[in-house]
N, C-alpha and C positions, 0 to 999 in steps of 0.2 A: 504494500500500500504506500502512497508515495507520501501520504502526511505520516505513517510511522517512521520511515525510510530518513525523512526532511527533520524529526522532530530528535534523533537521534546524533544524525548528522550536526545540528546546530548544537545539541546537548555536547559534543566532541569538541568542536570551536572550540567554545566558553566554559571549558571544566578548568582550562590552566587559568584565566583569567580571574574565575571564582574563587581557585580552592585557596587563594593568598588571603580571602576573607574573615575575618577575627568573625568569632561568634555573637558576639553580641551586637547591641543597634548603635551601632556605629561607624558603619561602612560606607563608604564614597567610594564612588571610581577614581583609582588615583594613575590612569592609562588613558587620556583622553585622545591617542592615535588611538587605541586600539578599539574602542568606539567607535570614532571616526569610521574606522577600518570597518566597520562591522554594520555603518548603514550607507558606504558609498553608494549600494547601488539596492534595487528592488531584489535580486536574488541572492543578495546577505542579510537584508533586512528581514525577508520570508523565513532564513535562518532562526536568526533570533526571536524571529515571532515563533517557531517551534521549540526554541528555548523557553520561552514564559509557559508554554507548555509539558515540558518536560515533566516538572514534579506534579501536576497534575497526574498522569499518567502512572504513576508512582503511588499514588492516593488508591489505588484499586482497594477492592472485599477482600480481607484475609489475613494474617498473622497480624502485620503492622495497625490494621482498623480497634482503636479502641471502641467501638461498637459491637463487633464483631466477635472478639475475644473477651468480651469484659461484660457481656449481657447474661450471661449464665443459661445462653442455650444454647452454648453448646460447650463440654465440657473437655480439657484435654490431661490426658493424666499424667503425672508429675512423678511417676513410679516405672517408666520405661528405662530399660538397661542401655537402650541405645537410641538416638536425638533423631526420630524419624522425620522431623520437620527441616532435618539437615545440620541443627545445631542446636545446641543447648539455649544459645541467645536467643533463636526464632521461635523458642518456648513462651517468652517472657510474658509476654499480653495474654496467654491464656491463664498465668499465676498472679496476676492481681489481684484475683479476688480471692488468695490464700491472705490477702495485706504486706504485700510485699514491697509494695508503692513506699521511695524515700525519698523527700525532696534535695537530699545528696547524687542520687545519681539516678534520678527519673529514668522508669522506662517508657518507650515512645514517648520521646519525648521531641515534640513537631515544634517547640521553641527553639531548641539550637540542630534537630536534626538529627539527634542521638540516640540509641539503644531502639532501632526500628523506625524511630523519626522521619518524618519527613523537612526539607528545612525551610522552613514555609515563610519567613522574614527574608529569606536568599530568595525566595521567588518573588515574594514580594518588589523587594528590591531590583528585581529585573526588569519585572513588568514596569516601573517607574522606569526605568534605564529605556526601555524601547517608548514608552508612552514622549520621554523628552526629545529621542533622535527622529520620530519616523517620520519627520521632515524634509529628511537627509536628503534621502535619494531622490532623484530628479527624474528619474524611470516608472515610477510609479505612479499609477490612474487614483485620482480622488476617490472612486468610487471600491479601490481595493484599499486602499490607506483608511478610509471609513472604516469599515469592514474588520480592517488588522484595529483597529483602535478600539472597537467594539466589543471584540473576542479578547485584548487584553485588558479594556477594564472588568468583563466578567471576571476572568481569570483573577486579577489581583482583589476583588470583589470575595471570591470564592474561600478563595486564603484566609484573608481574613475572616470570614464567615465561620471557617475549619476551626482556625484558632479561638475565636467566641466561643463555639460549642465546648472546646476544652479548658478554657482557661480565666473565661466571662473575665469581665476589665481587659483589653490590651489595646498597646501604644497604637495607635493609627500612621499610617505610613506613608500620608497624602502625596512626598515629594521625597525624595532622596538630601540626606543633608548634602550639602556648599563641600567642598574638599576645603577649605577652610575652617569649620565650624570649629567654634571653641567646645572646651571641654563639658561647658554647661549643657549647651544644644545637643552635645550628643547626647547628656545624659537625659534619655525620652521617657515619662513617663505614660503610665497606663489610663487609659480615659472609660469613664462612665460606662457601662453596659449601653443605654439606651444612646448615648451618641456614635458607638460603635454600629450598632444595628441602622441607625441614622444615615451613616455616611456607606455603610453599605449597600441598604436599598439604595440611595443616592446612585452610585455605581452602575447596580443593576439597570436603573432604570436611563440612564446615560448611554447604556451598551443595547438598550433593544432596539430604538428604529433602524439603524444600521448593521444589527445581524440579518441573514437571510432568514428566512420563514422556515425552511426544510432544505436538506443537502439534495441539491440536485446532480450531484457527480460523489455519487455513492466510494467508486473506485477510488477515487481522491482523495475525497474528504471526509469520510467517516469519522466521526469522532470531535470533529469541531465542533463551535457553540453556535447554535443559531436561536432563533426569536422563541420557540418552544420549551426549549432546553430553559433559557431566559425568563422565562413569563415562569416555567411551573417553580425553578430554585427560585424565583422573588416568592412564591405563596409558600415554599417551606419555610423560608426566613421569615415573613411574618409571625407564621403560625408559629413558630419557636418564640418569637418575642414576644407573642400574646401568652404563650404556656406558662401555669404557673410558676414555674423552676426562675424565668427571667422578669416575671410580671405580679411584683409586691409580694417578694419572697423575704419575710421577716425573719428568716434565719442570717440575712447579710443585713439585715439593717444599719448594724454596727461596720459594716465593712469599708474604708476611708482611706484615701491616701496619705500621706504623710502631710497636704496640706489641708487635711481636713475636707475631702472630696469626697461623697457619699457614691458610692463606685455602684452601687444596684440599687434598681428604682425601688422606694418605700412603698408607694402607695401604686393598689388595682390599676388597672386603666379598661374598661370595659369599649372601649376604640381602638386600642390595640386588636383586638377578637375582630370588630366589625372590618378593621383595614384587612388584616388577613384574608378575613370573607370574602374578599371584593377580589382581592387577588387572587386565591383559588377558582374564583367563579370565572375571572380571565382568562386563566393558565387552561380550566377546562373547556372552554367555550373555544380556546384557540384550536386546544388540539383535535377536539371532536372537527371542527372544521376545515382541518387536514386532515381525517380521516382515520383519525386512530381511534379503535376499535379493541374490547377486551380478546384477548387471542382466544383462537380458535382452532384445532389442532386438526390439520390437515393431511392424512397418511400418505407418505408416499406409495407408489405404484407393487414395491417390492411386500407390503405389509396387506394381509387377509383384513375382510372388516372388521372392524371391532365393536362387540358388544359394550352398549350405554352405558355400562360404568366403567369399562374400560377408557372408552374416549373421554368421559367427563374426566378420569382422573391423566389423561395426555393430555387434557386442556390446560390442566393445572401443572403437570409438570414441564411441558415445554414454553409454557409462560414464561420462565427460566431459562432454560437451554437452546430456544430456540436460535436458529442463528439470526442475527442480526439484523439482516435484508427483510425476514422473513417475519418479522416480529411484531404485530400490529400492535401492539401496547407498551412498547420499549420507547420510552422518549428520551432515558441517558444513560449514556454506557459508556467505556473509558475503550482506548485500543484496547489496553492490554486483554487478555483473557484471564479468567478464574482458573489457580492453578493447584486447587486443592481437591478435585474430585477424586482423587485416590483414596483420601484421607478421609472421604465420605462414603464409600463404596463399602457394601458388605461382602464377605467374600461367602461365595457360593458353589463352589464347584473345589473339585480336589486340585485342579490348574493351581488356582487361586490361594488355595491353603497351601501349595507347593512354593509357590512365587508370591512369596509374604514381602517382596520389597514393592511387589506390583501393586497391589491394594492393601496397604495397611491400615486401614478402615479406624483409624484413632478416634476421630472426630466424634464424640458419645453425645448425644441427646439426652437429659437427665428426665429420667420419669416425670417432674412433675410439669416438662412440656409436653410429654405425651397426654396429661391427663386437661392441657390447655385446650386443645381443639373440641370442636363440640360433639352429641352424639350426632344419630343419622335424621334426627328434627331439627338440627341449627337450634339447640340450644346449649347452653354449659352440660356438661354430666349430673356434676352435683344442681342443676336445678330443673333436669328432666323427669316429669312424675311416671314416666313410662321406662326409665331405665335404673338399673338394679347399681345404683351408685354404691350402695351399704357391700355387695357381693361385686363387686369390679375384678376382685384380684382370684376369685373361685375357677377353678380351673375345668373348661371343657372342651369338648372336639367342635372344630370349626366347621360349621353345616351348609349346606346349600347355597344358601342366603347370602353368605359369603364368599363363593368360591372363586369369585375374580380376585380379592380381595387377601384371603387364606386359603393355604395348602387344605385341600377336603379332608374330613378327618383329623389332623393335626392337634395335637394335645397343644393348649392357649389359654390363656383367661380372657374373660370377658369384656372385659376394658378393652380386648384387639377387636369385641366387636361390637355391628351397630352403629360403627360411628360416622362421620360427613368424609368424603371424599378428600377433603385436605388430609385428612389423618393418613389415611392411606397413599396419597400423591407426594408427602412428605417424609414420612418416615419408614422408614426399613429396619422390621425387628423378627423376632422371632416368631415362626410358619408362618411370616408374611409372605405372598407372592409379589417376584421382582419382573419384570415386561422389560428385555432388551438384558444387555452384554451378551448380544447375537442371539438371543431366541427369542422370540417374537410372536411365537405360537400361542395362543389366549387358551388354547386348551393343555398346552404342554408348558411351562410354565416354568422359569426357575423357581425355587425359594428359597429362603434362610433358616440355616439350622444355627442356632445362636448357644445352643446348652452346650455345657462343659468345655467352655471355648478355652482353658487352660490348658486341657489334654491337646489340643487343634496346636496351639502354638508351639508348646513343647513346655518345657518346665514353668509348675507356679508364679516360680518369683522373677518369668521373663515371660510377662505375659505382653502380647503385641496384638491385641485384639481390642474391640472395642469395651470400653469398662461400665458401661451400663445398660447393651442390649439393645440399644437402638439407634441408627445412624439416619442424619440429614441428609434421606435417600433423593430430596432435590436439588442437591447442588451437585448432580451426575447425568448427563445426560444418557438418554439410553441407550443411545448410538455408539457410547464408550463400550470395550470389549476389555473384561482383564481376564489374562488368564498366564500362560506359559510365556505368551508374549503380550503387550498392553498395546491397545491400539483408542487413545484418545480421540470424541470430537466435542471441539473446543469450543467454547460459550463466554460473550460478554454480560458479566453479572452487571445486573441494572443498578445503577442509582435513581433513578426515577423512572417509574411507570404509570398508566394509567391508573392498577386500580388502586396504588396508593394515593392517587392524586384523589380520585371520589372519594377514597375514605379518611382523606383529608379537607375536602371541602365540605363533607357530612359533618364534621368534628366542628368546622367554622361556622357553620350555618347552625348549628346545635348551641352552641356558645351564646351566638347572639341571639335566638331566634326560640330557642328551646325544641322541643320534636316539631317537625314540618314534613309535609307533606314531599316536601325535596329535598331535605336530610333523608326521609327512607330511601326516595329513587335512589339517591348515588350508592348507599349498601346495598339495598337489596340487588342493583345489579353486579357487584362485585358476590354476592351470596349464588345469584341464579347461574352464574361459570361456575360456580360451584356444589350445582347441584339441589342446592338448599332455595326453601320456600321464602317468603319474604322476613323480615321484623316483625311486623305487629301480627300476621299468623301465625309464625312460629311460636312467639311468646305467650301469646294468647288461648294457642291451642296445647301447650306441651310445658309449658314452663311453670314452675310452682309458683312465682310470683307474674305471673302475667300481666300486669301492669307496669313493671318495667320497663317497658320502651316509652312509656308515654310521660317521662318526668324528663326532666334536663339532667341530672343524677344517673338517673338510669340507662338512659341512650350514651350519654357519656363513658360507661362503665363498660357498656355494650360497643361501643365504637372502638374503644382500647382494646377489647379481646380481640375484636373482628382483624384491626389493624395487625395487634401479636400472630395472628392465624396466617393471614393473607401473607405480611411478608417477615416472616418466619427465614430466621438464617440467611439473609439478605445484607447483614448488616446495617441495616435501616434501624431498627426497633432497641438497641440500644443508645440510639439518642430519643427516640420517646420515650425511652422509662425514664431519662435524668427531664426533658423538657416538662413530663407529665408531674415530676417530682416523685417517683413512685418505686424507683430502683431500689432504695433502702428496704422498703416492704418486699420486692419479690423475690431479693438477695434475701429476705431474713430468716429464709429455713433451707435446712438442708439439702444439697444436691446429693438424689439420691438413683440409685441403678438397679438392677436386680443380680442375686448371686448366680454373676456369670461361670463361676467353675463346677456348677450343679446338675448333672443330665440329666437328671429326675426333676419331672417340672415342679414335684409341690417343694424339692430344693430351691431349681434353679428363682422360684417366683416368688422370693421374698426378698422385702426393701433391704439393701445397705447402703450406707452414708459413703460420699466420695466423696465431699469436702463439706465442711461447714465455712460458706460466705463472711468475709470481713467487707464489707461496708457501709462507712456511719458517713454524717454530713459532712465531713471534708472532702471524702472521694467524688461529689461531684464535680468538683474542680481539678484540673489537673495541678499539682505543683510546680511551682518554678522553682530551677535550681537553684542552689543555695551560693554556686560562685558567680551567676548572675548577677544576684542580689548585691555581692559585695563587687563586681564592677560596677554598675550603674546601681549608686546608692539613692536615687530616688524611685528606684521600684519597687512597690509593697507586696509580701507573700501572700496567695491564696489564706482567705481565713481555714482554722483550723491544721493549721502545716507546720 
């Protein structure tokens, strides 16, 4: 692709230029030929316009995402003899929530770029560096100098947006200091939550008349920002600043900088919600009118029909994996690919239990996400009056009913069954049936033998198996094959899709509006891809409290599940638990798994603890390092650090 090819290329440039850079904010360009040099003409400028994107691209779903590693769904164990992630460091982000977090030597730390970091004040700093030259070149059409000006003030827009979510207060980076600057002016302080967010949207909304609408040279351009991309990141940025976490969170009330600057807003703002509103309702109205559409899973020629619960649940899982071109509800995705579906793969054949470097299926799902999705009425479990919640864990053979679903027969408990199509389109656990690593056959079917997974690897205390019985069977496409040899196809993990966007402009419209008639549309059709009846019959007809949907409380409570469900292991839903303020509560009990070294199922199906969660109110912030602090002595630490 020739923007991955370009983006690479420029990142090569500008690495020796860069890496002479001190960590902290105090960097000027002290090489003003080499500048110079670098926007003489339009095709060095196009260069470093793939420079400002570089770290971008780096920002992908996966080890480095503190959202991703840090949300407790998905769990990775800390008791493997050998660093299947490649190192013991690319461990780090999944052991946070042992409290391993030191504001000595932060991991990911995307302030200076350290320990999985991205160095997000370097890009920063870029994008100012192109934003002041791209007058240079004398080759270049207004109407593409637009354009490059557009996509980097997103870009430095986005950065800072990254850094907010982690570290609420930071310095704004509006212009690059003077190569003169005295030693005052370097030392930058952090400004207010709400002026950050301020000068953000400012940004965003600076960079959309002049992005394009949609890529029209796919080959190309893939991966750029244009007016959709645009509209839907300005309605998560609202809705993040209307969420309670940033919107008259009284646990920072006290939080001030050293000159007495109240760094988070004290009091509600009930306009914040409405601004939000208005921008989701843009972001959707744009993209519905370019024609995106919730996916729809289309077989190719090589695959037999598949029976309805088959396709409903391809609907759900190539939502995901589909590729890119083909993606009707994919509105942002990075180049890069997801490079973890090994680590999500259960193994299922003797191949596979051979070739343990091939699938080592680490990546655990902890029981009490499996027990998140709803049963087969869309409602919760525990508030389904038709499902045997008290008997979930009772152990029987899988019948009929199920057989797309479960191996027939199959000794299981009953929480595997019964329940909504995500349950199944997401997870891969034991005699669950798996569709694809080449068989394809709806009546022949692989499945998962998950019991006495100790004896499978080889000795107890070198177990390399999954540690709680259930794997995040959608971050794999099915078209992936592991066996003796591994034959990957490779998927861009979204950052924005449609039906997160409905069930973010449901959240905005609830907020201001309370239950509406157009809060249900945008769920219920995220629920009907999914098989499931609407809100207000679902609840109404199955749910012990049935009135539920119809309070602000309630739909609220119910939008948060919906959202956890829908985009599950995405890497999204760890910044709604800190926005929603709620991640203290669902870190506050145990992640737990089932006794995997048990081949007897009423062994193998009882609860054991894999870790108990450390997170109290300081983890939602990240810390800054502590030799920050003492170079630039006007910067205040995160409260509680």
């Amino acid at each position: 692709m020739k923007f991955s090819i370009k983006l690479l290329v420029g990142f090569s440039l500008f690495v020796t230029f860069f890496t002479s850079c001190k960590k902290y904010l105090d960097v000027t360009p002290d090489n003003v030929a080499t500048i110079d040099y670098a926007f003489r003409n339009r095709n060095e400028a196009e260069n470093y316009l793939f420079t400002c994107y570089s770290t971008l691209q780096n920002l992908n779903v996966g080890i480095s995402d503190p959202a991703f590693t840090g949300s407790g769904e998905i769990f990775f164990p800390s008791t493997l003899t050998e660093a299947t992630l490649g190192s013991r460091e690319n461990e780090i982000g999944f052991h946070l929530i042992n409290g391993t977090q030191t504001s000595d030597r932060p991991a990911l730390n995307f302030w200076n770029g350290e320990r999985l970091g991205q160095p997000l004040f370097k890009a920063i700093r870029r994008c100012n560096i192109f934003l002041e030259n791209i007058d240079k070149p004398k080759d270049l059409p207004q109407y593409e100098k637009n354009r490059w000006i557009a996509e980097v003030k997103f870009l430095k827009a986005y950065y800072h947006y990254y850094l907010l979510r982690m570290y609420g207060p930071i310095p704004l980076i509006r212009t690059n200091l003077a190569i003169d600057a005295s030693t005052e002016e370097v030392r930058i302080k952090r400004e207010p939550v709400d002026a950050a967010f301020k000068y953000i949207e400012e940004l965003i909304e600076e960079a959309i008349p002049d992005l394009p609408l949609t890529i029209k040279d796919p080959v190309q351009s893939l991966g750029r920002i244009t007016q959709l991309i645009a509209l839907s990141l300005k309605a998560e940025i609202l809705t993040t600043e209307a969420s309670p976490f940033f919107n008259g969170n009284p646990d920072y009330a006290g939080f001030k900088d050293k000159d007495g600057m109240q760094m988070f807003p004290v009091d509600f703002s009930a306009e914040k919600w409405n601004k939000a509103m208005l921008a989701c309702k843009a972001a959707v109205e744009a993209c519905e009118a370019n024609n995106l559409k919730l996916y729809k899973f289309i077989a190719p020629g090589n695959l037999p029909v598949l029976p309805e619960r088959l396709k409903t649940m391809m609907d759900l899982r190539q939502s995901i994996t589909e590729k890119w071109e083909n993606n009707s509800e994919l509105i942002w995705a990075l180049n890069s690919t997801f490079s973890y579906q090994s680590m999500s793969m259960p193994r299922l054949t003797s191949k596979m239990v051979e070739n343990l470097s091939g699938a080592p299926g680490n990546f655990a799902v902890p029981i009490s996400m499996a027990e998140l999705f709803y049963s087969k009425n869309g409602v919760p479990i525990n508030e389904d009056r038709n499902y045997n919640y008290r008997g979930r864990y009772t152990i029987e053979n899988a019948s009929e009913e199920d057989k797309y679903y479960l191996k027939l027969g199959y000794e299981t408990i009953r929480m595997h069954m019964g329940r909504e199509p995500r349950f199944y389109a997401n997870l891969a656990f034991d005699g669950s049936n798996y569709f694809g690593d080449g068989q394809n056959t709806p009546e022949d079917m692989l499945f998962v033998q998950a019991r006495g997974s100790g004896s499978i690897a080889g000795p107890k205390d070198n177990i390399r198996v999954n540690v709680s019985g259930y794997w995040p069977k959608k971050l794999v496409s099915y078209q992936s094959v592991y066996g003796t040899e591994v034959t990957e196809t490779s998927f861009h993990m979204p950052l924005i899709r449609l039906s997160g966007l409905y069930l973010m402009y449901a959240e905005t419209l609830n907020e201001v509006n309370g239950p509406t008639a157009e809060a249900y549309k945008y769920i219920d059709e995220v629920r009907k891809r999914a098989g499931l009846e609407g809100i207000q019959k679902s609840w109404s007809t199955y749910s012990s409290n049935p009135g539920k949907a119809n309070s602000k409380e309630g739909l609220r409570a119910i939008i948060q599940q919906e959202r956890r469900i829908e985009l599950c292991f995405e890497g999204r839903i760890g910044w709604d638990l800190k926005r929603w303020k709620i991640m203290q509560q669902v870190l506050s009990k145990p992640l737990q798994g089932w006794n995997i070294q048990e081949s007897d199922p009423v062994g193998y199906y009882r609860q054991r603890t894999l870790i108990v969660p450390v997170f109290g109110i300081k983890d939602y912030l990240w810390p800054i390092k502590y030799d920050d602090l003492i170079v630039n002595p006007n910067l205040v630490q995160n409260p509680y650090w």
